[in-house]
C-alpha positions in Angstrom: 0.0 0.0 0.0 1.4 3.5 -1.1 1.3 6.2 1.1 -1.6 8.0 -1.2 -4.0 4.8 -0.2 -3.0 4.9 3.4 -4.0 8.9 3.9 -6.9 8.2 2.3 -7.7 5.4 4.8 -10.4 6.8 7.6 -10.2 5.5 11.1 -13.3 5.3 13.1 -12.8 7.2 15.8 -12.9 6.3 19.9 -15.4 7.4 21.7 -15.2 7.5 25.9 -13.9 10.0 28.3 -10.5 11.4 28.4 -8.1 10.7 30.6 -4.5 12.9 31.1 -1.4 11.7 32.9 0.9 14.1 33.9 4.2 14.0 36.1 4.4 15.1 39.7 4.7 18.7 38.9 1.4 18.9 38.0 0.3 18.4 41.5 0.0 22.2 42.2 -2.5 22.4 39.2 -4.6 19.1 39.3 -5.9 16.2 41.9 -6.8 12.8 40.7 -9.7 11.8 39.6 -12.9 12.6 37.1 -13.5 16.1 36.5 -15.7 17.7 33.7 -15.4 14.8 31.7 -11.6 14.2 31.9 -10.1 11.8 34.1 -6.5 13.1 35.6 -3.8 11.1 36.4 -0.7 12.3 38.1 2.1 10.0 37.7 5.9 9.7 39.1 7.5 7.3 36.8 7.1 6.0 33.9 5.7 2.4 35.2 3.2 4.5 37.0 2.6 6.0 33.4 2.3 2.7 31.6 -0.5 0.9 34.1 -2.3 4.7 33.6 -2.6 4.0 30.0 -3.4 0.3 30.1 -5.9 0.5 32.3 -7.2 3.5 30.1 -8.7 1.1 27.1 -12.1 2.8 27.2 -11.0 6.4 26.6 -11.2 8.1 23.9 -8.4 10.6 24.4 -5.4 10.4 26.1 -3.5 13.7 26.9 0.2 12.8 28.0 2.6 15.2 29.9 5.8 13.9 29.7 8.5 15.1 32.0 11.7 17.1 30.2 13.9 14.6 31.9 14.4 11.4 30.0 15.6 8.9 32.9 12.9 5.9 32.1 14.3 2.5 31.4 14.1 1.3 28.0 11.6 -1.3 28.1 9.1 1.1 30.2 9.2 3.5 27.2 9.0 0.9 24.6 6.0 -0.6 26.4 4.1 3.1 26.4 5.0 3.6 22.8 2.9 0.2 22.0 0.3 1.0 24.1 0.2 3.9 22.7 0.1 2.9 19.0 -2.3 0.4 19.9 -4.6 3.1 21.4 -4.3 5.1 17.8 -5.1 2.2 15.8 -8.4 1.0 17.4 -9.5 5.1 16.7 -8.1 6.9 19.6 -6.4 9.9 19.4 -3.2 11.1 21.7 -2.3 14.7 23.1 1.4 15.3 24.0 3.1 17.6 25.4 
């Protein structure tokens, strides 16, 4: 398949609540927990992150806040990225930041 047939190619999209993970820093702004339709996660390492996102199958959206530090081990990130790509190709669609 060409790239032409593959932009053409609609997903359905998710529907569900969203859900944002963000790390520790975002204390000060947010508690955990359902608010106005978003569901906010605050998360201090990147396994925290990954069981966040894998328990998030029903959500729509998911709205990632990734630390500017990059000290998560290999296979944690690797993990997230598949969960991740998983999440986009059953219709969901992913926020970073």
């Amino acid at each position: 398949m060409d790239l032409a047939d593959e932009s053409g190619a609609t997903r359905k999209l998710k529907n569900g609540p969203a859900g944002s993970a963000a790390p520790e820093s975002a204390l000060l702004l947010e508690t955990d927990g359902p608010k106005g339709g978003l569901t906010t996660k605050v998360v201090t390492s990147y396994s925290s992150l990954r069981e966040s996102l894998a328990s998030w199958s029903t959500f729509g959206i998911w709205i990632i806040v990734f630390p500017i530090e990059d000290k998560g081990r290999k296979e944690f990130l690797r993990e997230i990225v598949d969960l991740v790509k998983n999440h986009v190709e059953e219709g969901g669609r992913v926020v970073t930041a």
